[in-house]
C-alpha positions as CSV (number, residue, x, y, z in Angstrom):
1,X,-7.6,-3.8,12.0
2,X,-7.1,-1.0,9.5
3,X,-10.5,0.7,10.9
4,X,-9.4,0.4,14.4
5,X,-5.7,1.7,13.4
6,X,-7.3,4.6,11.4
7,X,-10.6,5.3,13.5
8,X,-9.6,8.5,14.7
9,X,-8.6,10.5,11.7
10,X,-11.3,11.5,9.5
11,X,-9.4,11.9,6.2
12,X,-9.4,8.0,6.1
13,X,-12.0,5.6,5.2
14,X,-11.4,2.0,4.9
15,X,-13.0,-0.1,1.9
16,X,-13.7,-3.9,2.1
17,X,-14.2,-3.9,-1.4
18,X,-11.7,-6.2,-2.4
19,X,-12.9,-8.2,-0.2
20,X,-16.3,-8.9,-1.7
21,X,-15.1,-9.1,-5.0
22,X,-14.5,-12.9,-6.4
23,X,-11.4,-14.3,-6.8
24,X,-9.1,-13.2,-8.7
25,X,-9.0,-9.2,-7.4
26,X,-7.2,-6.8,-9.5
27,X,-5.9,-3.3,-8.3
28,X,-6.8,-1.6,-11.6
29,X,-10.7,-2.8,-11.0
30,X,-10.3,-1.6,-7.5
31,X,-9.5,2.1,-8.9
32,X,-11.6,2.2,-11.6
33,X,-14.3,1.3,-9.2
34,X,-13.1,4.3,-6.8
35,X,-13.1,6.6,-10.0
36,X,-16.8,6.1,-10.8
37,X,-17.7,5.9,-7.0
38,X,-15.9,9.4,-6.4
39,X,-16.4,10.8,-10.2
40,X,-13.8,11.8,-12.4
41,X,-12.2,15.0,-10.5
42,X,-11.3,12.9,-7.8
43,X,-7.3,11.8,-7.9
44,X,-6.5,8.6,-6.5
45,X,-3.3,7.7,-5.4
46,X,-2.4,4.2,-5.2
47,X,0.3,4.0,-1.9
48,X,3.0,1.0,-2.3
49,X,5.9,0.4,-0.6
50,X,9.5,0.5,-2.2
51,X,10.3,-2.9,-2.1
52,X,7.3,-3.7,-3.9
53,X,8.6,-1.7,-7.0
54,X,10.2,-4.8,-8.4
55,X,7.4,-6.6,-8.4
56,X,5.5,-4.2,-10.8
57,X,6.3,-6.1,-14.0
58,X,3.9,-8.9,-12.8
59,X,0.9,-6.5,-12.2
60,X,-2.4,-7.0,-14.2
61,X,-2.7,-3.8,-16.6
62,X,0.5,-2.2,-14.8
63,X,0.6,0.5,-17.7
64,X,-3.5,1.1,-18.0
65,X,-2.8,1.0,-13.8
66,X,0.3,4.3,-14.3
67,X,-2.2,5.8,-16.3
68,X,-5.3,5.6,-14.5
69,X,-3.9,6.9,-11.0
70,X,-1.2,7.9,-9.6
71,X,1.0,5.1,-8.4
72,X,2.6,6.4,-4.8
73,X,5.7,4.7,-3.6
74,X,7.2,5.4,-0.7
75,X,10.4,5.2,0.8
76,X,11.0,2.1,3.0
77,X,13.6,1.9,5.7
78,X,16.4,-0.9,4.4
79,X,15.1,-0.7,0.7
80,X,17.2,1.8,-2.3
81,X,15.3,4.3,-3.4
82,X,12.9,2.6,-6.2
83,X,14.7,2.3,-9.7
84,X,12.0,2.7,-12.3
85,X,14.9,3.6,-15.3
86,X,15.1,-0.3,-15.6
87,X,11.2,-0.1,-16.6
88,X,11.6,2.5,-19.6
89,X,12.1,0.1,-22.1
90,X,8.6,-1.7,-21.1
91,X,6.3,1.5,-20.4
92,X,8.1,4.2,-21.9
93,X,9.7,7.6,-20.9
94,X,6.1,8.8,-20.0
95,X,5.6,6.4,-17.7
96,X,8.7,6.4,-16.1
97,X,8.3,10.1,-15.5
98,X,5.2,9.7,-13.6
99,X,6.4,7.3,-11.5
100,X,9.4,9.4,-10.2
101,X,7.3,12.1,-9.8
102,X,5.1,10.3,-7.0
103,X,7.7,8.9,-4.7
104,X,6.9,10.0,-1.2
105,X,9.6,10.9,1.0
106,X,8.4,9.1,4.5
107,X,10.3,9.0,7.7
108,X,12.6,5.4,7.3
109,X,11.0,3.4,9.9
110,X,12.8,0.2,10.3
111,X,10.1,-2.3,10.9
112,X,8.4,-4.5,9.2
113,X,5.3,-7.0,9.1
114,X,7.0,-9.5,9.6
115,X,9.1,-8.1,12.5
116,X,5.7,-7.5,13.9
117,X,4.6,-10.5,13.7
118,X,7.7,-12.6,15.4
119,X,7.3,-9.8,18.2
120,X,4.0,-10.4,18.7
121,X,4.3,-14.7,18.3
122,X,7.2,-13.7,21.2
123,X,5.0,-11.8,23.5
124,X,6.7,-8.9,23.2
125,X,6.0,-5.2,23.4
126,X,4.9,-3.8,20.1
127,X,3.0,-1.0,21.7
128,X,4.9,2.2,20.0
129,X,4.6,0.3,16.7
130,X,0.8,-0.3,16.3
131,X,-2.6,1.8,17.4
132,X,-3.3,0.7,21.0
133,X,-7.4,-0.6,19.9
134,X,-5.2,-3.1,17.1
135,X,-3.0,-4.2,19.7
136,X,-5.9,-5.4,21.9
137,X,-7.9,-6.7,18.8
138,X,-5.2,-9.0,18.1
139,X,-4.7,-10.0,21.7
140,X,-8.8,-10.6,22.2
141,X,-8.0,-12.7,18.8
142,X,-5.4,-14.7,19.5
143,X,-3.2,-13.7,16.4
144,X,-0.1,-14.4,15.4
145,X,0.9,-17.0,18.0
């Protein structure tokens, strides 16, 4: 569904790399791998929403992870801005720093997956909130009933 959603722009491309990889998958292997694919020049930024901020504590590596790329959060519609003050204790002002300096200003769209989904168990019109091809996929597939 992400290639179908992102088919017609060509400044994405979609890896199934973490896909392949055995159990358990780790985001910091998934950017080091990008890293020596795409050689040290190349910056990668890794995109996460707002409300996953929280949830960073429990991350494998979280500080070789701030370090290694640059951790993108972006604004989420019903979500405070991301607090990473209550983090400087654990990673350090350094740290901290970097992460305020990628936070990505988006337009606050209030929908969610899971919105998504109960529309689309529902039968109900989600076509201004998804690519047109990923609407059919899931249709052809059955999901989310």
């Amino acid at each position: 569904m992400v290639t179908l959603a992102t088919a017609d722009d060509d400044s994405f491309a979609v890896s199934d790399c973490e896909l392949k990889r055995p159990a358990p998958s780790f985001t910091i292997d998934t950017v080091r791998l990008f890293q020596r694919q795409y050689g040290p020049d190349t910056t990668i930024h890794w995109l996460l929403g707002a409300d996953s901020v929280k949830d960073l504590v429990h991350w494998y590596k979280i500080e070789e992870l701030i370090d290694e790329c640059n951790l993108t959060t972006m604004q989420r519609a019903g979500y405070a801005p991301p607090d990473f003050d209550r983090f400087e204790s654990l990673w350090g002002a350094q740290r901290i720093a970097r992460l305020k300096r990628n936070v990505v200003q988006t337009p606050l769209i209030d929908i969610s997956s899971t919105e998504l989904r109960r529309r689309l168990a529902a039968h109900e019109d989600v076509s201004g909130m998804l690519h047109p091809d990923v609407v059919e996929y899931i249709r052809e597939h059955r999901l989310y009933r």
